[in-house]
N, C-alpha and C positions, 0 to 999 in steps of 0.2 A: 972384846970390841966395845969402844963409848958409844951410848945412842946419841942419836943426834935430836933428842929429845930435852927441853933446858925444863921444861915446864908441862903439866898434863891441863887440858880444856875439858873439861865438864859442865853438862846442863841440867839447872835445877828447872823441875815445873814444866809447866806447858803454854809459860807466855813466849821464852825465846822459840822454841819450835813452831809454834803459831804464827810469826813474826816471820821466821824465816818460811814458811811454807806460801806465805802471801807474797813474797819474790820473786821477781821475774829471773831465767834462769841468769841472766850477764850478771844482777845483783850477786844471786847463788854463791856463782864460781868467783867474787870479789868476797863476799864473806867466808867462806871457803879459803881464799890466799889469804887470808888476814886473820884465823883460825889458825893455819899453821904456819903463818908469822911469829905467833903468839908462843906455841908450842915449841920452834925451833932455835928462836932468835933472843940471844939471853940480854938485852938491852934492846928493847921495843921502842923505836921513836915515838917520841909524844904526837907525832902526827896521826899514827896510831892507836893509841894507849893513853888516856890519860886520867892522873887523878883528878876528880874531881872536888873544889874545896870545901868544908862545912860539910862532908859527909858521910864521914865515919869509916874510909875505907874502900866506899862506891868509886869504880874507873869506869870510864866512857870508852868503849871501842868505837875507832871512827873509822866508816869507810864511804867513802864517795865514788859515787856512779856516773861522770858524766857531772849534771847539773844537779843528780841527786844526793842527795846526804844523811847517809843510816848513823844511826849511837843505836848500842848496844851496851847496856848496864852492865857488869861484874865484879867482880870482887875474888881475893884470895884467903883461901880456906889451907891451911898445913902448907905454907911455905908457900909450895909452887904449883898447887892445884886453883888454877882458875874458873870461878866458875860463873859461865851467862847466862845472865836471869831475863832479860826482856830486852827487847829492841822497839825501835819505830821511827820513823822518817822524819826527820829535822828539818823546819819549814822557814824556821827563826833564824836568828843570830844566837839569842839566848838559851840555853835548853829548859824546855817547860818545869816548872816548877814539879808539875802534878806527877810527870815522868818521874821524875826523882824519886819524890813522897811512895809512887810505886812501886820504883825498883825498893828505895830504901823498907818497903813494908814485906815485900819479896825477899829480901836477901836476912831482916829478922826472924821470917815464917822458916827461911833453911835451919838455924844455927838453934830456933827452938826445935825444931823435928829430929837434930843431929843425936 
């Protein structure tokens, strides 16, 4: 029997689970479908999913609540293992600089510890 698994989610650290524990539950169960979006669906719309440019590999998970709007930093490790490093609520148009510079300091700190 095929799984119906295209791709495995995985979490480095303890910024994504911080991130999400400060969620209100509707949030939750929106990052939750968009989780195993991720997992099931072997062409993720960029509405979802996107890379992000000048960054070495860093993708943006996007989910929106309503009027709110989460990114969620990640990146792929051995093909098809993704994995979310941090999140935080998106107030801009642009995504903050600093965000970046963290996941992107985040997603270095996994691949040295690997």
């Amino acid at each position: 029997m095929k799984s119906m698994f295209v791709r495995e989610v995985a979490f480095f650290g303890e910024h994504f689970r911080n991130f999400y524990q400060r969620l209100n539950k509707k949030a939750k169960l929106k990052v939750d479908w968009t989780i195993n979006l991720w997992e099931t669906v072997e062409h993720i719309p960029e509405k979802y999913f996107k890379h992000l440019t000048n960054t070495d590999g860093l993708y943006e998970i996007r989910v929106e609540i309503e009027s709110n709007i989460y990114r969620i930093f990640s990146f792929f490790d051995a093909g098809k293992l993704i994995l979310a490093i941090n999140g935080f609520q998106k107030k801009t148009n642009k995504t903050p600089k600093s965000e970046i510079e963290k996941a992107l300091k985040i997603k270095k700190q996994y691949f040295n510890e690997k």
